[in-house]
N, C-alpha and C positions, 0 to 999 in steps of 0.2 A: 492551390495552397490554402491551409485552415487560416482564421484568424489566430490559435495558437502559434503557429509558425511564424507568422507578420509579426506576433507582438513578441517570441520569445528568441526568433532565431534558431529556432530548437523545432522537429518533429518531434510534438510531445505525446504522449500516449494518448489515446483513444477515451473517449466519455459518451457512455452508451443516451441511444436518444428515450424521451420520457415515455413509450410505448415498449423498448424493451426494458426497462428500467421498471416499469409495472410487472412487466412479463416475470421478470427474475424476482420480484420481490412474493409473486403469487407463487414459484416456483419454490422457494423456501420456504414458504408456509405450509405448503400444501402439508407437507409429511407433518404437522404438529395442528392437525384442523381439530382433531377432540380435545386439544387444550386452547385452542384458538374457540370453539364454539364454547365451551365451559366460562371461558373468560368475557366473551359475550354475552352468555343469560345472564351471571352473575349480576354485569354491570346494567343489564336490562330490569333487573330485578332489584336493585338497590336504586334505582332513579324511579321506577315505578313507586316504590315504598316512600321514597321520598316527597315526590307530588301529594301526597295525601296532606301535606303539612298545611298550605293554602287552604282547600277548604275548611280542614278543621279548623283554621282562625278567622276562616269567615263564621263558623257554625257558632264561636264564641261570640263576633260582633253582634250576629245575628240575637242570639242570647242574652246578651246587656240590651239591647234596643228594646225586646219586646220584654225589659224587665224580671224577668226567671230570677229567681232562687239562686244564691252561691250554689247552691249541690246539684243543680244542674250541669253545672261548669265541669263536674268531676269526670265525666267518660270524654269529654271532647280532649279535656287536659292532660288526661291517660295514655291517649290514643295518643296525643301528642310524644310522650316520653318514649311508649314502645315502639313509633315510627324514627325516632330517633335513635335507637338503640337496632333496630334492625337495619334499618338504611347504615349506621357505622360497620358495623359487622358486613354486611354482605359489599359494604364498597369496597373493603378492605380486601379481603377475600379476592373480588374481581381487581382488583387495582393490583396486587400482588401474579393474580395468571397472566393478566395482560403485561406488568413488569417479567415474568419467567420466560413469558413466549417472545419478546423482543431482545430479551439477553438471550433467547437461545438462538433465534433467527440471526443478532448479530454474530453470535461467534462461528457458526458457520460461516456466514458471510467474511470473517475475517480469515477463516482456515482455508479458502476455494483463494481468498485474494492472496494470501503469503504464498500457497500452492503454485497456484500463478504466476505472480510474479518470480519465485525462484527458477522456473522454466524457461521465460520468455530470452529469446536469443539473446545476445549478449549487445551486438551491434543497435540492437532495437531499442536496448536503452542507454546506450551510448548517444544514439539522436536523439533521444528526449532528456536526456541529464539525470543527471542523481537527483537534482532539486524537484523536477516534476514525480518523481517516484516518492519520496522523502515526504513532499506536503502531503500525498494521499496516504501513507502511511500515517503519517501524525494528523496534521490541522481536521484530513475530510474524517478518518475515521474516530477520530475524538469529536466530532460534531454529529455523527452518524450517532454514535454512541448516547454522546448526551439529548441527543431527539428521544432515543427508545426510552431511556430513562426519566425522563420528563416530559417531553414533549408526548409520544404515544401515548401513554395509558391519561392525561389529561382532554389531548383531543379526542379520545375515546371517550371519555364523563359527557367531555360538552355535549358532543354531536349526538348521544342519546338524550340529554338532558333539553336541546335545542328541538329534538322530534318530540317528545312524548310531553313535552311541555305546551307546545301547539296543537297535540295533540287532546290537550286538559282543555285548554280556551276553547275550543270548538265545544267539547262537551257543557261547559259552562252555558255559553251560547257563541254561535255561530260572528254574532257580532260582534264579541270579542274578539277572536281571531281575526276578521277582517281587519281592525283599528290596529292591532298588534300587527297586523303584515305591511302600514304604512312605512314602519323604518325595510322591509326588505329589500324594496328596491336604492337608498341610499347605501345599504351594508353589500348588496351585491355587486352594486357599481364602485364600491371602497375594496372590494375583494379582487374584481378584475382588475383594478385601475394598478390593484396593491401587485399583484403576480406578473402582469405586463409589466410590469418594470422594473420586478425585484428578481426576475429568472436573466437578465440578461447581467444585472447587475453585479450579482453573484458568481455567475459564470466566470464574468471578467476578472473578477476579485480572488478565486482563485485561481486562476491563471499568472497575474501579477504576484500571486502569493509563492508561486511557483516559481516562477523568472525571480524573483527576490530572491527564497531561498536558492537556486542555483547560484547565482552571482556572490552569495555569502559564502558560498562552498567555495566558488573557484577561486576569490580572493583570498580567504583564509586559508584554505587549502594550498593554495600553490603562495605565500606569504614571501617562502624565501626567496622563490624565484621575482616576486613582483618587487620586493626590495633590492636584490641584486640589481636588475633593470630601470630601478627609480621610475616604477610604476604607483605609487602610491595614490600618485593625485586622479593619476586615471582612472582607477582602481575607487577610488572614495568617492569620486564622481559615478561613477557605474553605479555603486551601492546606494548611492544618494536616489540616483534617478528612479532605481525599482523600487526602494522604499517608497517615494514621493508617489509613486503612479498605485502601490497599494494603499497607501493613506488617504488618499484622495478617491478613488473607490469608495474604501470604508464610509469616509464620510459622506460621501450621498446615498450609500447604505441607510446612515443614521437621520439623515433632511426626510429621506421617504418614510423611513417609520414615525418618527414625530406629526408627518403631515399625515399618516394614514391612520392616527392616533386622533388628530382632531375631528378625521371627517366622523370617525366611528360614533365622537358626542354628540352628532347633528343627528347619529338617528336615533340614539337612544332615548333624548328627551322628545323627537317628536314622536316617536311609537309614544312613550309615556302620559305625553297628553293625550295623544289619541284615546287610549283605552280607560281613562281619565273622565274623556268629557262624552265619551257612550256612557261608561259607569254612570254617568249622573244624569243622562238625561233618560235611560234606563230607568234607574231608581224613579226619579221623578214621574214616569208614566205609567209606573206599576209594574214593568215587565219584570224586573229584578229587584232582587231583596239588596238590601248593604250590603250582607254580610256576602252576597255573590257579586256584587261590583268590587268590593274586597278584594276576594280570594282574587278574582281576574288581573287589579294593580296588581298583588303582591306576585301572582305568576306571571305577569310581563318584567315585572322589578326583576324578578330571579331570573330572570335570559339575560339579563346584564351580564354577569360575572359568565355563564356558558358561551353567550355569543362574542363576546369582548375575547374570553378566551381563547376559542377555537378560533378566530380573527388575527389576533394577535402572533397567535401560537405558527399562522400561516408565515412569520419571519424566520423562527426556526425549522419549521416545515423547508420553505425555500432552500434554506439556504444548508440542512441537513440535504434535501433530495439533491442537491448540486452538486453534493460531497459523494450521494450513493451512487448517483449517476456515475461517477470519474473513478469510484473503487470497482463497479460490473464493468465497466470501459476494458479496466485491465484484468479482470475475470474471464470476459472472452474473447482476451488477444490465443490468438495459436501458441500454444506453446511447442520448441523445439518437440520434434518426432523422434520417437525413441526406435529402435531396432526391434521386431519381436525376439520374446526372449530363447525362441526355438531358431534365430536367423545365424547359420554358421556363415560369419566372416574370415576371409585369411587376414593375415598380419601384411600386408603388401601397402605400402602407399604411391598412388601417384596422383602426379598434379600434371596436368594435359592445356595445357594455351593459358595458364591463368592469371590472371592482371587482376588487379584490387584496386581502387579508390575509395575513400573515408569522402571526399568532397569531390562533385561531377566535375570531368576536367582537371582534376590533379590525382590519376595515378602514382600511387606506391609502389606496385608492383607489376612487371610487363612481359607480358606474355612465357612464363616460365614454367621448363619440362623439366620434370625430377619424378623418378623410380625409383622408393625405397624398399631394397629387397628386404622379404622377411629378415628379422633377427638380425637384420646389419643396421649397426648405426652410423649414424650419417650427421657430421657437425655443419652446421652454419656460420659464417665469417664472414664476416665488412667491416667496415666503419660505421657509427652510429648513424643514421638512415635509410641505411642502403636497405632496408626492408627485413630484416631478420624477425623479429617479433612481428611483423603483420604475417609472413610466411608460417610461421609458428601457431597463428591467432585460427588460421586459414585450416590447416592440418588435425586442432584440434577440434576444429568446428564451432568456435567461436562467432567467427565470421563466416559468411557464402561470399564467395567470389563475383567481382563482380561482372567477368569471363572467364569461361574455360571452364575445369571440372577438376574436383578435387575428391578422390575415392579411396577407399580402406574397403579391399577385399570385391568392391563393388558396389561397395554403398556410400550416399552422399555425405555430407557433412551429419549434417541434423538427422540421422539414422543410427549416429554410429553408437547408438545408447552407453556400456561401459568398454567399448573396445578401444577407446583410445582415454588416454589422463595426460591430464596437462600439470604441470606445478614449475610456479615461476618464483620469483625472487621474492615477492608478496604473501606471504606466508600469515594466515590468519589464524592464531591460536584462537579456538572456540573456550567459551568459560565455562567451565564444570572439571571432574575429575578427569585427567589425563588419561584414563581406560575409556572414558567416553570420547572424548576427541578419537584417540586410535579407533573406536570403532564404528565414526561415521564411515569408515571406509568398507569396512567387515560386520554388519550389527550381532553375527553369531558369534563371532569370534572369540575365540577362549582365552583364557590370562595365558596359557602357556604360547600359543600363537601372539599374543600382545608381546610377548616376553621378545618370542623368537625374531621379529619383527624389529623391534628395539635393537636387540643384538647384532642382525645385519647389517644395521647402518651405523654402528657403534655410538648408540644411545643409551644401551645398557647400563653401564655405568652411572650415567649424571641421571639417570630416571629413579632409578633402586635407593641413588642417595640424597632422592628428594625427602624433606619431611616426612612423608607420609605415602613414602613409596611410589608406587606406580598409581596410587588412589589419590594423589594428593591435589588440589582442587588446581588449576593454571588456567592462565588467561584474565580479564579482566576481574578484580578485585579477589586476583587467586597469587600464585607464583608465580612470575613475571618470567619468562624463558628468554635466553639474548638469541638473537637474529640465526647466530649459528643451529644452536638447539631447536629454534623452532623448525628450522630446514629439514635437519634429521628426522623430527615429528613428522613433517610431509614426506621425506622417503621413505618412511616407516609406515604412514598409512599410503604411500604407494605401493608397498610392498604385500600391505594386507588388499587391498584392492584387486591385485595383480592381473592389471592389463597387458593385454598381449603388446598395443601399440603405446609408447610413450612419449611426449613431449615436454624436455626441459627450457627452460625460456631463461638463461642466465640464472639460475635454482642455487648456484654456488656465487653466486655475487658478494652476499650480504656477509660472506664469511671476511675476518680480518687475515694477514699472511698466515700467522698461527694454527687457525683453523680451517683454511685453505684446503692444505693435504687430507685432513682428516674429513672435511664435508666431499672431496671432488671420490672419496676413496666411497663414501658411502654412498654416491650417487654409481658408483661404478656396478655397488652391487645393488643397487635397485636394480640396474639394465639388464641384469645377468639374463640373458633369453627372450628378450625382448626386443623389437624393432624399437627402433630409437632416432628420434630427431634431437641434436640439441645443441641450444644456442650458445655456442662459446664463450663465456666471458674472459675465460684463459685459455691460449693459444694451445697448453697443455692438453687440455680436452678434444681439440683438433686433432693431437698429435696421437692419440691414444684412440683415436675413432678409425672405422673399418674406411672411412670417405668422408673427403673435405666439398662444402661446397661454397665457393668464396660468391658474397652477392654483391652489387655497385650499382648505383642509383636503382633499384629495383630488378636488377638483369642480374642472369647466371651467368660470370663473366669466367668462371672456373670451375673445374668439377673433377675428382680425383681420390690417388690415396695421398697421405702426406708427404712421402717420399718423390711419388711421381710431381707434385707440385711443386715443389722444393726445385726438382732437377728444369723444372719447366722457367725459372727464372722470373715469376709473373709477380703478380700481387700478392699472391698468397704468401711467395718465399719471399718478399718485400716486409710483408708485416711481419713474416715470423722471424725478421734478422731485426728490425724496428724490438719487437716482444722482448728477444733475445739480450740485446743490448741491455732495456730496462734493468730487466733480471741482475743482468751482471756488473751493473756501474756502479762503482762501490760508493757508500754514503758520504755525503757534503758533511764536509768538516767546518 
């Protein structure tokens, strides 16, 4: 069992370790190396330009000491302005490739992650919650983001400006460098002390950040039912607790950078004297001029602001690679297996010993055998747990069983690429024009097939007399469709899809008695010729199916046509004289 699990309760998704997490970031580079090498010299060649600035203000010291001429001063002064005008230009330049090549690395990286994540099986993120999917889409990859954009192209400055600048000292004299490399060992030991303790810390933090947002979903999310139940306090209490264990995090997030802040001044001013009191004792014995003890401070001085940087910068470095780590995690979960597009299936389902459990030890469903012959549909009926929607979840391949074997034509679940479609009561209008939603299902699909499509499920109408026709924008901050019409939307791109195998999950629920008739009428003709499971919400639907299959605690306790069930005196004819009555009891006065 992970530490994820211990602390969330939740099998959370996957966080790839810091060897393939290198692997995959070289893996997206690879294809953009002439814009990754371009953005390299660049920045090689704008820190090189700029290093000249030191000596030439030693070359002035120098030049006031042994008394010269103002017009002496005139080429070292020159040299000064044109190093400053080429070093802006060419850092520019590199600091823009290096920003191109990390927005383009990100957005790949964000296209393989959404890719991804829409494939990964359904139950897989069921055991790690919305909240664990939710924080990597927002917190990590908005921190991934803001690395490239600041973080990168900065730790790129330093780390050339940190080499070629130790690189100057030496050439100065050898001794320089040496007294400059006294703070290395404090800044290295402030680097490890800083990552030993900021990778575990961050880890944690988002994970807490994770089980937070879950717990905000579930409370808010399910509100009404927690208020029905006068759950409130337990509920505020839960939310309290995740809040508390992420803030708490956070803040010795903030203790370690403060203290990894102070040790960095311990080395900066002892390098600083170091190079200080060579400089002088140098000078003093003739080795070196001033103005080259000069240049040497004012090149140890300038590691300040590159070393301090690239140091510092190691907190968003952290706690970005935490986030990349947790986005590649679910980049290379398996995704659902598709059928090849040459694999002929029949339309036939069956389900052979199958049982299901959501939690070990509490089966849902028990050991159940159903053969759906082609083109016949076949309704499902119980009372509310008896398993109908896991049986449903099961068929459409949502879910793998978790015994026995559930096949279409011969193939498993997660094979059955478009041979089966599922549409349940949950009906999600996409935001854009209404010919784009219809043709997530169909992407060639022509207005007159959108049209014909409509018409079947008798949508025609209220679509044509939208504002702006069948173009008109629906979904969020569009036209707003009520429950019934979005349904039709989904028989309608059932209908442009056109799977052989279908499964309804209560699809006509959301309609009111009014438009009852008119949704159960359009779902009749989605089915037109196709194999069909579907879950009853109205007994009517049972009664209009080729075979009834009544379920009870999880068990096929009945199986038939309507009539034969009827005469069989069982539960099935139980509920549907129960159904019946409702129907006919005329309204309270």
């Amino acid at each position: 069992m992970t530490e994820e699990t211990v602390t969330t309760g939740r099998e959370l998704l996957p966080t790839a370790t810091p060897a393939r997490t290198r692997r995959a970031v070289r893996e997206l580079v690879r294809p953009h190396r002439t814009l990754a090498v371009c953005a390299f010299g660049l920045m090689v060649v704008a820190t090189s330009v700029g290093l000249l600035t030191q000596p030439l203000l030693g070359r002035i010291v120098d030049l006031v000491t042994e008394h010269r001429s103002p017009d002496a001063l005139t080429a070292p002064v020159v040299a000064l302005a044109v190093v400053a005008v080429v070093q802006g230009v060419t850092t520019a330049l590199g600091m823009s490739l290096v920003s191109r090549l990390g927005e383009t690395v990100l957005a790949r990286l964000r296209e393989l992650f959404v890719e991804r994540a829409l494939l990964l099986p359904l139950d897989r993120l069921e055991k790690a919650g919305s909240g664990d999917l939710n924080s990597r889409v927002t917190r990590d990859v908005s921190r991934v983001a803001d690395a490239v954009r600041t973080a990168l192209p900065e730790l790129a400055r330093s780390a050339l400006a940190i080499v070629l600048t130790l690189g100057a000292l030496a050439l100065l004299d050898w001794r320089f460098l040496l007294a400059a490399l006294i703070a290395v060992p404090v800044q290295a030991h402030t680097a490890r002390w800083y990552v030993r303790n900021a990778v575990p810390i961050y880890a944690k933090e988002r994970i807490a950040t994770g089980a937070q947002q879950q717990q905000l979903l579930d409370s808010i999310g399910g509100a009404t039912t927690v208020r029905a139940h006068r759950l409130e306090a337990a509920h505020t209490r839960q939310v309290t607790e995740r809040s508390r264990g992420a803030v708490e995090l956070t803040m010795r997030g903030v203790g370690l950078v403060l203290r990894f802040y102070s040790r960095l001044h311990i080395a900066e001013y002892a390098g600083l004297a170091a190079v200080l009191v060579t400089g002088f004792l140098m000078v003093r014995s003739g080795a070196a001029s001033l103005g080259t003890a000069t240049a040497a401070a004012l090149y140890f001085h300038s590691l300040f602001g590159p070393v301090n940087t690239a140091l510092v910068l190691l907190d968003d470095a952290q706690s970005a690679t935490a986030g990349l780590a947790r986005l590649i995690g679910v980049v290379d979960e398996p995704p659902a297996e598709e059928a090849a597009s040459g694999d002929a299936l029949s339309d036939e389902v069956t389900l052979a010993g199958v049982s299901h459990a959501y939690l070990p030890g509490r089966p849902v469903l028990h050991e159940v055998d159903l053969t759906v012959r082609p083109k016949e549909r076949v309704a499902l009926v119980g009372t509310s747990g008896a398993g109908k929607t896991t049986l449903a979840k099961l068929v459409a391949g949502l879910h793998r069983p978790t015994a026995g074997r559930v096949d279409v034509g011969g193939a498993e679940p997660d094979e059955y690429g478009r041979t089966v479609a599922l549409v349940t009561q949950e009906v999600h209008v996409f935001a854009g024009p209404l010919t784009d939603d219809l043709r997530l299902a169909r992407p060639d699909a022509t207005d007159g097939e959108l049209l014909e499509a409509l018409s079947a499920v008798g949508a025609l109408g209220w679509a044509e007399a939208l504002p702006d026709g069948i173009t008109t924008v629906v979904g969020d901050g569009g036209h707003q469709l009520t429950p019934d019409r979005a349904q039709q939307l989904a028989l309608a791109r059932l209908m442009l899809a056109d799977p052989p195998v279908v499964v309804l999950d209560e699809a006509t629920a959301e309609a009111g008695s009014s438009g009852a008739r008119q949704l159960e009428s359009a779902a009749e003709q989605a089915l037109k010729g196709r194999t069909a499971i579907v879950v009853a919400h109205r007994l009517s639907q049972a009664a209009s199916a080729d075979r009834v299959v009544v379920l009870r605690d999880g068990r096929v306790v009945e199986n038939g046509t309507h009539d034969e069930l009827l005469a069989a005196e069982g539960s099935y004819a139980a509920l549907w004289r129960a159904w019946s009555d409702q129907r006919t009891e005329p309204p309270a006065h």
